[in-house]
KETOR-525447 format. One record per atom (N, C-alpha, C): x, z, y. Coordinates in pm, whole numbers, padded with zeros to 5 digits, always signed. Atoms other than C-alpha are relative to their C-alpha. Example, Ala and Ser with C-alpha at 12.3 -4.5 7.8 and 13.67 -1.06 7.14 Angstrom:
+00089+00000-00119
+01230+00780-00450
+00090+00000+00120
-00082-00006-00119
+01367+00714-00106
-00077+00073+00109
This chain:
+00084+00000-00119
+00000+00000+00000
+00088+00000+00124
-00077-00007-00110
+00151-00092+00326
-00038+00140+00121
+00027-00138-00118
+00248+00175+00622
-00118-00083+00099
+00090+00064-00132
-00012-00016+00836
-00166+00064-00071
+00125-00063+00033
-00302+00092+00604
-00066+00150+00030
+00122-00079-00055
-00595+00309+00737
+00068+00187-00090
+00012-00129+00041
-00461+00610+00481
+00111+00062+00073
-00140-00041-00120
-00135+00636+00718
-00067+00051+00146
+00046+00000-00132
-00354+00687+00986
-00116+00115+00008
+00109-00084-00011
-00538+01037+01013
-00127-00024+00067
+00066+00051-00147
-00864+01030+01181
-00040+00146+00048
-00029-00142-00016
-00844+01372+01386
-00161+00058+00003
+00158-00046+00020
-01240+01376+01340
-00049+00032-00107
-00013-00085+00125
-01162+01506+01020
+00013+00140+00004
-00054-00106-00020
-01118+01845+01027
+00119+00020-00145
-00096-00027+00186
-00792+01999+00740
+00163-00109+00095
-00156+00066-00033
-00453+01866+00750
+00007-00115-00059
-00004+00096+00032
-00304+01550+00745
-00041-00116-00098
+00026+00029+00160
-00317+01483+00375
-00147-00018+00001
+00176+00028+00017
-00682+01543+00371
-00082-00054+00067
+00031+00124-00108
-00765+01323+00699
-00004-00131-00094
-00009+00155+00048
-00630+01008+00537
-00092+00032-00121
+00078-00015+00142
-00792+01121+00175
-00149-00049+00076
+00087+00036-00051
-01102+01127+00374
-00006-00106+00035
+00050+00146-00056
-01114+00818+00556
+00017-00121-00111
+00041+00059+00165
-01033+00650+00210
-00025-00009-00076
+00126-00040+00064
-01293+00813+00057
-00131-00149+00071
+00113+00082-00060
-01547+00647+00294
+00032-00126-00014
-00017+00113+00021
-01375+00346+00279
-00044-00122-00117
+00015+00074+00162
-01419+00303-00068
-00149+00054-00013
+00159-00008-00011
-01786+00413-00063
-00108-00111+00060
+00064+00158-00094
-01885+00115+00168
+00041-00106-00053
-00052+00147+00059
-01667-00165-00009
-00060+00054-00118
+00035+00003+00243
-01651-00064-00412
-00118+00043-00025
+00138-00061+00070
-01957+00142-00441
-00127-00085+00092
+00116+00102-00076
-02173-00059-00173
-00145+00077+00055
+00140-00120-00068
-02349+00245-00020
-00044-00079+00120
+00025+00052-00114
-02548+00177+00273
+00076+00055+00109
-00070-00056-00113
-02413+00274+00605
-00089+00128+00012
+00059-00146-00010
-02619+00550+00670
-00006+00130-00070
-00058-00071+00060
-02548+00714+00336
+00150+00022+00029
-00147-00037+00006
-02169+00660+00392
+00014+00096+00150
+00052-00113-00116
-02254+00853+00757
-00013+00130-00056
+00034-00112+00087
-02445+01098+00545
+00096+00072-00043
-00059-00086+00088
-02172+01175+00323
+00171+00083+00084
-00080-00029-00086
-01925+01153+00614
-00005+00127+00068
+00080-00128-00093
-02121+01439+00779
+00025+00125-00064
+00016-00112+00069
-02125+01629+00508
+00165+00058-00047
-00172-00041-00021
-01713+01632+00453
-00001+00086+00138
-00051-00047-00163
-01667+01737+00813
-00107+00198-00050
+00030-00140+00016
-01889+02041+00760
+00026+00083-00103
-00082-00065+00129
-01720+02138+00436
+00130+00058+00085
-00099+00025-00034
-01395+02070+00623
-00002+00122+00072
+00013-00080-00113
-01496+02285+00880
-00033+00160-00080
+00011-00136+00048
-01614+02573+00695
+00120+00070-00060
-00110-00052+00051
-01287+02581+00517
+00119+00047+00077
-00081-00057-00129
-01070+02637+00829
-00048+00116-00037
+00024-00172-00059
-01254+02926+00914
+00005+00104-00158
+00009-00098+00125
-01291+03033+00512
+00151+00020-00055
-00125-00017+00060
-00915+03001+00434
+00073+00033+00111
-00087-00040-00097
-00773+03078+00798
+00054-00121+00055
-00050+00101+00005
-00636+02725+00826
-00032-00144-00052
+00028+00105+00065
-00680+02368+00776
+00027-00044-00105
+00057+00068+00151
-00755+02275+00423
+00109-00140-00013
-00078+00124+00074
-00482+02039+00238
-00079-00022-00075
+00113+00047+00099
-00585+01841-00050
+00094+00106-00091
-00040-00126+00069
-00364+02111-00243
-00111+00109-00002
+00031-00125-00026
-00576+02398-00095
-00156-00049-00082
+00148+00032+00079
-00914+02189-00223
+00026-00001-00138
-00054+00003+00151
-00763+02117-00538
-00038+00168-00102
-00018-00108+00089
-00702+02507-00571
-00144+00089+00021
+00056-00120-00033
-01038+02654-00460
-00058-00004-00140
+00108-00041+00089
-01279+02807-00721
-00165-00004+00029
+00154+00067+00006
-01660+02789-00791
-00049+00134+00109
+00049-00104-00166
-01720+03123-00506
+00027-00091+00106
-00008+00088-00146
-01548+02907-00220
-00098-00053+00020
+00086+00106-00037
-01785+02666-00270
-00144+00044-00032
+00147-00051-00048
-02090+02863-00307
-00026+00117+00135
-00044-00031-00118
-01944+03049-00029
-00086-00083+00129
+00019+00084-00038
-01998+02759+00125
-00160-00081+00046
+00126+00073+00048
-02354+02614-00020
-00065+00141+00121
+00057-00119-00055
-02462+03020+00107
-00042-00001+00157
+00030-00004-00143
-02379+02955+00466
-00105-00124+00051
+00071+00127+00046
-02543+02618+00429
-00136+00070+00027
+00083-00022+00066
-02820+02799+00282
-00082+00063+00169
-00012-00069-00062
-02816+03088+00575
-00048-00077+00151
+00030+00096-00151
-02853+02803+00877
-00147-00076-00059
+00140+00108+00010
-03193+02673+00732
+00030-00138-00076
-00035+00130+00078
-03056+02424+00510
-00097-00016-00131
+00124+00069+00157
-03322+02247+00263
+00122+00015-00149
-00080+00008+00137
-03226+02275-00113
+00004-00150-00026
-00039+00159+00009
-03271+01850-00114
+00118-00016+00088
-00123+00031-00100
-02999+01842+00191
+00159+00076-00059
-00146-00068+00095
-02752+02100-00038
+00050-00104-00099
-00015+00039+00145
-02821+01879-00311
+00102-00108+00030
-00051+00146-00066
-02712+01549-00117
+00178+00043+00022
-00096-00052-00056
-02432+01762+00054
+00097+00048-00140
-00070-00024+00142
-02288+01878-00328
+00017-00153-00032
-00039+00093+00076
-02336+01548-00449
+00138-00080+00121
-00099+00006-00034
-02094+01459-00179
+00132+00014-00013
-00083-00099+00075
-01868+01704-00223
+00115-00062-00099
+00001+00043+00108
-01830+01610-00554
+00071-00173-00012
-00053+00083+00027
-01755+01256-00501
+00132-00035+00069
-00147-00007-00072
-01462+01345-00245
+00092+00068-00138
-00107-00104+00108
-01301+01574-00548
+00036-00143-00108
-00002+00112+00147
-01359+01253-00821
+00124-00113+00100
-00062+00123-00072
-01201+01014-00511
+00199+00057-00047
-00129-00070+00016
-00868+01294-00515
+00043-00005-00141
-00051+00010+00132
-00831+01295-00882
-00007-00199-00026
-00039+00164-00016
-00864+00900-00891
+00127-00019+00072
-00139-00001-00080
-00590+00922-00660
+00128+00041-00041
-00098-00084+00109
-00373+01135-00906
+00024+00152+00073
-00039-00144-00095
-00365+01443-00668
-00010+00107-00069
+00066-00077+00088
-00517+01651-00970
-00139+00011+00005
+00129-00079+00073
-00832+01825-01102
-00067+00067+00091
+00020-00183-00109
-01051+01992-00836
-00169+00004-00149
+00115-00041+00047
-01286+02148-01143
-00141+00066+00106
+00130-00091-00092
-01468+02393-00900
-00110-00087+00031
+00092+00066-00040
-01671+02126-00815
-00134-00018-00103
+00068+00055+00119
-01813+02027-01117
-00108+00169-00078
+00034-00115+00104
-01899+02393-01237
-00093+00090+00124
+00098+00027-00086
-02139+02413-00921
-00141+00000-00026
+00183+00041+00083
-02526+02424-01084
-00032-00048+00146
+00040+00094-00114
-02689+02166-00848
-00112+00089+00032
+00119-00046-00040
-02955+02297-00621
-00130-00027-00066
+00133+00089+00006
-03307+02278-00730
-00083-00010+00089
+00059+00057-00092
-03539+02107-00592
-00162-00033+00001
+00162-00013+00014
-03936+02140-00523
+00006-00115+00015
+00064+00091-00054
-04069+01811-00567
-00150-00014+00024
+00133-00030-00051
-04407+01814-00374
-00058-00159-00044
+00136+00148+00077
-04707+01569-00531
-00013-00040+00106
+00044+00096-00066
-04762+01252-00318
-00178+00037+00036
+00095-00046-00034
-05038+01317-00098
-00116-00112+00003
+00074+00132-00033
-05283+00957-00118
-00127+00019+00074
+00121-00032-00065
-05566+00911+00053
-00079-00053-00092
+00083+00043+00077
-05884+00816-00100
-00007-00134+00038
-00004+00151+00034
-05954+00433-00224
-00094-00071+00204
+00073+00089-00068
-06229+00395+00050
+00042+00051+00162
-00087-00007-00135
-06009+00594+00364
+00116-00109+00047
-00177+00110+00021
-05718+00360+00251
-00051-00155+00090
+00084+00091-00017
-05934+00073+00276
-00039-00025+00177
+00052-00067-00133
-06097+00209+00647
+00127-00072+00081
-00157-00047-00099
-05705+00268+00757
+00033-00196+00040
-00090+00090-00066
-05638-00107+00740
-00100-00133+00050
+00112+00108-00001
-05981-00256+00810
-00022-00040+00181
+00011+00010-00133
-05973-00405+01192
-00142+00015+00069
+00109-00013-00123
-06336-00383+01254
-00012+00238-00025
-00086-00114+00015
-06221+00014+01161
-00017+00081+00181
-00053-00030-00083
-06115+00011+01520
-00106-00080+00147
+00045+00051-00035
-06394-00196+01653
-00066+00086+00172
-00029-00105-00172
-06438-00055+02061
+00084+00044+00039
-00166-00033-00028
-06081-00002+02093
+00009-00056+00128
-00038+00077-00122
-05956-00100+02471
+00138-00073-00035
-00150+00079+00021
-05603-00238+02278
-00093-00137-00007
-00018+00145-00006
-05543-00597+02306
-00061-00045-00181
-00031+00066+00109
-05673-00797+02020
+00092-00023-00153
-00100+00045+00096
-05365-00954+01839
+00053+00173-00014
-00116-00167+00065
-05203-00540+01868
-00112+00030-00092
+00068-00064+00094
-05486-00435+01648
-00003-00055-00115
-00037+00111+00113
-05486-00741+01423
+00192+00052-00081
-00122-00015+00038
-05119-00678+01407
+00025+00139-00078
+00019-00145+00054
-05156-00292+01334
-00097-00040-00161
+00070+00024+00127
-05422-00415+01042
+00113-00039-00080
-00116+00111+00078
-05137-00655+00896
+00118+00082-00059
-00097-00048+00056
-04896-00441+00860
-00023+00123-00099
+00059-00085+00066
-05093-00132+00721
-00075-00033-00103
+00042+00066+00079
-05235-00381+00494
+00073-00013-00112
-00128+00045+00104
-04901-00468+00365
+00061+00138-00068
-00007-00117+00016
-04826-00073+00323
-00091+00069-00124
+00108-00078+00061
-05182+00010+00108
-00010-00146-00089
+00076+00116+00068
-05235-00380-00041
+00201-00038-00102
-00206+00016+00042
-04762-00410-00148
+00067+00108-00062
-00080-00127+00070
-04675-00055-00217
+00095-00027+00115
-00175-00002-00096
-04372-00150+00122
-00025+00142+00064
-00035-00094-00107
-04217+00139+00292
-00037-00054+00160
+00016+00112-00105
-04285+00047+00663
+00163-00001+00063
-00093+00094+00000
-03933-00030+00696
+00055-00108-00050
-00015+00110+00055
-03940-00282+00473
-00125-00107+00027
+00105+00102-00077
-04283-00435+00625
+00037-00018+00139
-00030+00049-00139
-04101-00402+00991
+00123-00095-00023
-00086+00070+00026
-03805-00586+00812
-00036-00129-00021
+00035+00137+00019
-04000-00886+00751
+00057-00085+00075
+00024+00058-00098
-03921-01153+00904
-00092-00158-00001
+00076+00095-00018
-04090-01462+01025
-00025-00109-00079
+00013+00096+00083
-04009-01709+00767
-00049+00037-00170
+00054-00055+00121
-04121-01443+00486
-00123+00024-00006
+00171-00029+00013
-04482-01424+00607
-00080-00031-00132
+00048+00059+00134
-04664-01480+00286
-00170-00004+00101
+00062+00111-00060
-04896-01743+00482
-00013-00123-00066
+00036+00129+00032
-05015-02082+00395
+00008+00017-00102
+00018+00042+00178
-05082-02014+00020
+00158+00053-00045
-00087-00094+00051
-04758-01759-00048
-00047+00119-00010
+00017-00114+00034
-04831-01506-00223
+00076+00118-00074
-00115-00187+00055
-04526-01232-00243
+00119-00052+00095
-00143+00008-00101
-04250-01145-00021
+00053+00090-00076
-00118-00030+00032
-03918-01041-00083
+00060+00100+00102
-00020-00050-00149
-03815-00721+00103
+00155+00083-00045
-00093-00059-00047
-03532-00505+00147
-00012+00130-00046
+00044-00140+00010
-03551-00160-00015
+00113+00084+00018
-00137-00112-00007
-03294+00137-00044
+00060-00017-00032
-00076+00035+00081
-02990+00084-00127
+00036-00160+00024
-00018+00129+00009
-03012-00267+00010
-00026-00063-00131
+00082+00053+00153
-03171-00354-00345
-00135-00078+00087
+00120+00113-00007
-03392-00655-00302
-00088+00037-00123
+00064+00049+00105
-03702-00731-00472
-00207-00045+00073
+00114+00111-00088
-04012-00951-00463
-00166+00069-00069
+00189-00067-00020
-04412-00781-00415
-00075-00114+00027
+00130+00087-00044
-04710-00985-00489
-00067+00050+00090
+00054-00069-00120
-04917-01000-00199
-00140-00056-00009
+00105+00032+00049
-05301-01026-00265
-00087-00056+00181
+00038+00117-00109
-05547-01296-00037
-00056+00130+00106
+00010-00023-00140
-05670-01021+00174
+00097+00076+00107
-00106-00021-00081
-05311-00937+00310
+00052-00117+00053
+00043+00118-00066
-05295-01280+00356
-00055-00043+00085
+00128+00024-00065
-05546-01342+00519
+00018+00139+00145
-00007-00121-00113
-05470-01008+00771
+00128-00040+00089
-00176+00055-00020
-05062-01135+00818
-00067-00162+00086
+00087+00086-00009
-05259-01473+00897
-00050+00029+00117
+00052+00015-00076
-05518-01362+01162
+00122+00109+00157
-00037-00039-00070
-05249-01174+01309
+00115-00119+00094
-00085+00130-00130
-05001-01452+01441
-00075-00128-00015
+00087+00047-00069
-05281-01627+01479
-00055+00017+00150
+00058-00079-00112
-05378-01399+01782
+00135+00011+00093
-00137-00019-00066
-05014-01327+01859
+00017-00071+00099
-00059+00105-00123
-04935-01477+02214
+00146-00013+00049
-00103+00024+00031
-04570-01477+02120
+00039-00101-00069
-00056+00061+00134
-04379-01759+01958
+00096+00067-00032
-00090-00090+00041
-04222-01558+01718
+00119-00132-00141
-00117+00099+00065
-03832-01770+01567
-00050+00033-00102
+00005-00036+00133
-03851-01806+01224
+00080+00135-00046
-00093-00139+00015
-03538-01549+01201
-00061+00116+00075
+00088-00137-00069
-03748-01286+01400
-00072+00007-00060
+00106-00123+00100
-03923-01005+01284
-00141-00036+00007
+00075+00059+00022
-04219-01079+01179
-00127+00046+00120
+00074-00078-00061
-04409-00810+01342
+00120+00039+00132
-00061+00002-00185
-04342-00787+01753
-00107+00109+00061
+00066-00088-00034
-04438-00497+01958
-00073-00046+00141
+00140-00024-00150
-04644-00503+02310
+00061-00131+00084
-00075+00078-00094
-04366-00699+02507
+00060-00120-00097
-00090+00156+00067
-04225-00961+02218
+00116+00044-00098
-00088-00033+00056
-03975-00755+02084
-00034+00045-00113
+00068-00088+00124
-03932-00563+01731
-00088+00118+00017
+00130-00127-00031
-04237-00350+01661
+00102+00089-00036
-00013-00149+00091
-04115+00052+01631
-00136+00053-00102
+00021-00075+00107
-04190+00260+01326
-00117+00073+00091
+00123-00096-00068
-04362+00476+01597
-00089-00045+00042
+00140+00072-00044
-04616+00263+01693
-00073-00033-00135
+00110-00015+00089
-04745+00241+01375
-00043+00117-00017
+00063-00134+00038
-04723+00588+01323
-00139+00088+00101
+00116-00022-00092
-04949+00647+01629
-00131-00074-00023
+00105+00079+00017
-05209+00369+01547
-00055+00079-00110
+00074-00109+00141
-05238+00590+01203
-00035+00155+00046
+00064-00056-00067
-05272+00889+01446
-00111-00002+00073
+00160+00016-00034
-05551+00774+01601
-00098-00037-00074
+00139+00036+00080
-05742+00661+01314
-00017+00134-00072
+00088-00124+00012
-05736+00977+01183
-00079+00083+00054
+00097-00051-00043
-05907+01120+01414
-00143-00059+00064
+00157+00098+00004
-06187+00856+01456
-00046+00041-00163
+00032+00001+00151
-06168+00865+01053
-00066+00129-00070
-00064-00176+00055
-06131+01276+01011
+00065-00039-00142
-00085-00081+00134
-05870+01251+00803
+00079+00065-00012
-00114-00057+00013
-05613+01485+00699
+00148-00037+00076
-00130+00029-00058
-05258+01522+00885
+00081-00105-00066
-00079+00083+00059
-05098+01391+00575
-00060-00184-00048
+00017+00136-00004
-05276+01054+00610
+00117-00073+00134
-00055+00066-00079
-04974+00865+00737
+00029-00110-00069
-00041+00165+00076
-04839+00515+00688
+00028+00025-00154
-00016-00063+00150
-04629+00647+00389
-00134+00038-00129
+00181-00043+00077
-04950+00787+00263
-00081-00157-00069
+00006+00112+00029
-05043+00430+00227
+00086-00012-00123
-00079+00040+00082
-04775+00352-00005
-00019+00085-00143
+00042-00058+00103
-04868+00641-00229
-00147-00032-00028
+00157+00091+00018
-05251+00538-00197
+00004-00135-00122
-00022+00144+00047
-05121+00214-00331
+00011+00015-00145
-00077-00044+00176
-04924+00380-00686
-00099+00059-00054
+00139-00109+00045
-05223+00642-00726
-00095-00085-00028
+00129+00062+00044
-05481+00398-00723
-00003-00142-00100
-00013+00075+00089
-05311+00128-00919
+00000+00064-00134
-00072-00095+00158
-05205+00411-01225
-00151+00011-00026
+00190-00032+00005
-05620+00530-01186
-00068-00135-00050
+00118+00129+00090
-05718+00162-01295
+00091-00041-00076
-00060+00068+00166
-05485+00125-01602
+00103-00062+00021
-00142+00061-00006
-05141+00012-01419
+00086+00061-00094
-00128-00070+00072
-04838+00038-01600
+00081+00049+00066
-00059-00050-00012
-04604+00255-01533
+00107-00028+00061
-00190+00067-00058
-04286+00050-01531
-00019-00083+00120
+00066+00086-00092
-04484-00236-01351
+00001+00124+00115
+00000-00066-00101
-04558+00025-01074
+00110+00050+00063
-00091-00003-00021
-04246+00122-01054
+00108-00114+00038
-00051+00126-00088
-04085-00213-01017
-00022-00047+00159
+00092+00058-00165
-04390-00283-00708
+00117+00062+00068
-00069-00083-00073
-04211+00031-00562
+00135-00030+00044
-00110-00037-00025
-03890-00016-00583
+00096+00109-00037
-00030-00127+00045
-03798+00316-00754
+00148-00040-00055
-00098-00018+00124
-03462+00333-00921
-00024+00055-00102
+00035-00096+00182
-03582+00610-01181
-00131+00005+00004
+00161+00015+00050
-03902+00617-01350
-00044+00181+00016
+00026-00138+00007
-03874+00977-01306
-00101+00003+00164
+00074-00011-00116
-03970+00916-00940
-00176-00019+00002
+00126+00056+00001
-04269+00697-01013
-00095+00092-00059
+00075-00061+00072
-04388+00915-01278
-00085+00163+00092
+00087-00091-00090
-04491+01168-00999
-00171-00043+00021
+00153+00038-00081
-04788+00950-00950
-00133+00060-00124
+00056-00078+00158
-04906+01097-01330
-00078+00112+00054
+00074-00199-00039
-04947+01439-01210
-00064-00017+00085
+00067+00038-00108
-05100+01316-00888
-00161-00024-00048
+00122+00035+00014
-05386+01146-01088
-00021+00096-00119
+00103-00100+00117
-05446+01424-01342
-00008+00117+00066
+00058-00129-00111
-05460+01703-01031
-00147-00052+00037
+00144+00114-00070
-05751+01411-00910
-00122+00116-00121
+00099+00014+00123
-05906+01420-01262
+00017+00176-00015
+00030-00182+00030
-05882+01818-01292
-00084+00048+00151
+00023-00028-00114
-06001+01862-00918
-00187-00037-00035
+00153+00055+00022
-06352+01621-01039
-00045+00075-00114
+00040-00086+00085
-06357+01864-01309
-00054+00133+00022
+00006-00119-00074
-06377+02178-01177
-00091-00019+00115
+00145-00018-00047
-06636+02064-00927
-00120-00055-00031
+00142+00040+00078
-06874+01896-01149
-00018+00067-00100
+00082-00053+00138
-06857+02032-01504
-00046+00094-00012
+00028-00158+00025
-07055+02304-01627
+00089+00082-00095
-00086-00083+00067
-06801+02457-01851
+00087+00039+00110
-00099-00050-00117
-06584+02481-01529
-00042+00092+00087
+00087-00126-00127
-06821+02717-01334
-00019+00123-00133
+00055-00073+00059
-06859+02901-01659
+00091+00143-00042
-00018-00129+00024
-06736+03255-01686
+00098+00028-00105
């Protein structure tokens, strides 16, 4: 490796000594090329070094070599997780923040520096996962229906446009970053039926899109008094530019309270609406999981328990054995 390379070159926004500067910055390095994280995870995990880094100054007196990481034990680092813990730290944000951790110690032993065990002998946080909250088939429905909104003082095409995309959210299973990612030449218009979006992880993959999202995507740049480039986003906010996330999230604020529905009716909410009510009419499993985008089936399979809380919920207020003593 030449002296000109990035590991010769501390970056002093590391906290620790020399040694463990460069280790760091060729950690991240190799997280963004070889492993092909997104940027925001390699941020993430960046974030989460520095506050390790930092705790270890103050927990060892001094800046942290890759020697001194090498030598800590499984207390340092719950030492560590504790103070974590102590500032309001979520057990999902420990978990993220370990699995970090963890892949700086695997980067140092790849490197030949040695063994940092302590890491490994760590029990991972657990983690409450809370049941997907959906809305019901015929709120869902409501949420993306434009006459819904019918006496509204918004413009036309913004309401059309608000339908279209909340359409694509409850009718696709998309995150709405992957329905504001659209862009113009992916409209599934003129007799296309499935777009190709962008999920986590930069993992592609392609969602049928049924005629009355069509048909909504359709009356909306129809109305649109923008010409929107083919390479532009599909969806444009007030002035021409990309729509924000928050403007949908407000359009789904106000229909709840025309609608009365619950807080947790938000866009997202849509997307679980979508898994819940496909599994409730005899979807498959894996299939649903593909729509999604899931990496593990473990995720999807949340939507299970979701629809047998449903089916125990219609139990308990209809049957008579359920009122019975």
């Amino acid at each position: 490796m030449s002296s000109s390379d990035s590991r010769t070159s501390p970056d002093p926004a590391f906290p620790g000594a020399a040694d463990t500067r460069r280790e760091a910055l060729q950690w991240l390095a190799s997280l963004a090329k070889e492993r092909r994280l997104s940027p925001k995870t390699v941020e993430a995990y960046g974030r989460d070094l520095r506050q390790f880094l930092t705790f270890l100054t103050g927990h060892l007196g001094e800046p942290p070599s890759v020697g001194a990481i090498l030598a800590l034990k499984p207390l340092d680092i719950r030492s560590f997780l504790a103070a974590r813990r102590m500032g309001a730290v979520q057990s999902r944000s420990l978990m993220r923040q370990l699995a970090a951790l963890r892949s700086f110690a695997r980067h140092l032993e790849r490197e030949g520096h040695g063994t940092a065990s302590a890491f490994a002998a760590i029990r991972t946080p657990k983690v409450d996962r809370n049941l997907p909250r959906p809305l019901s088939a015929s709120a869902a429905v409501a949420v993306t229906d434009t006459e819904t909104r019918a006496g509204s003082d918004r413009k036309p095409w913004i309401l059309a446009r608000d339908a279209a995309v909340l359409s694509l959210l409850y009718g696709a299973g998309l995150r709405i970053s992957e329905a504001l990612g659209l862009r113009r030449r992916d409209a599934p218009v003129n007799g296309i039926d499935s777009v190709t979006v962008i999920g986590k992880g930069g993992k592609m993959r392609s969602v049928p899109v049924i005629p009355p999202i069509q048909r909504a995507v359709e009356d909306y740049l129809r109305l649109c008094p923008y010409a929107v480039p083919p390479e532009g986003p599909l969806f444009v906010g007030a002035r021409g530019g990309p729509l924000s996330p928050r403007i949908v999230q407000l359009a789904v604020e106000e229909l709840r309270g025309s609608l009365g529905l619950p807080e947790s009716a938000t866009p997202h909410a849509l997307r679980h609406s979508f898994a819940t009510h496909l599994l409730a009419k005899g979807g498959d499993l894996r299939g649903i999981q593909e729509l999604l985008g899931h990496a593990s089936l473990s995720t999807t399979q949340l939507y299970t328990k979701v629809d047998a809380a449903r089916l125990m919920d219609a139990f308990d207020a209809a049957h008579p054995r359920a009122r019975t003593k």
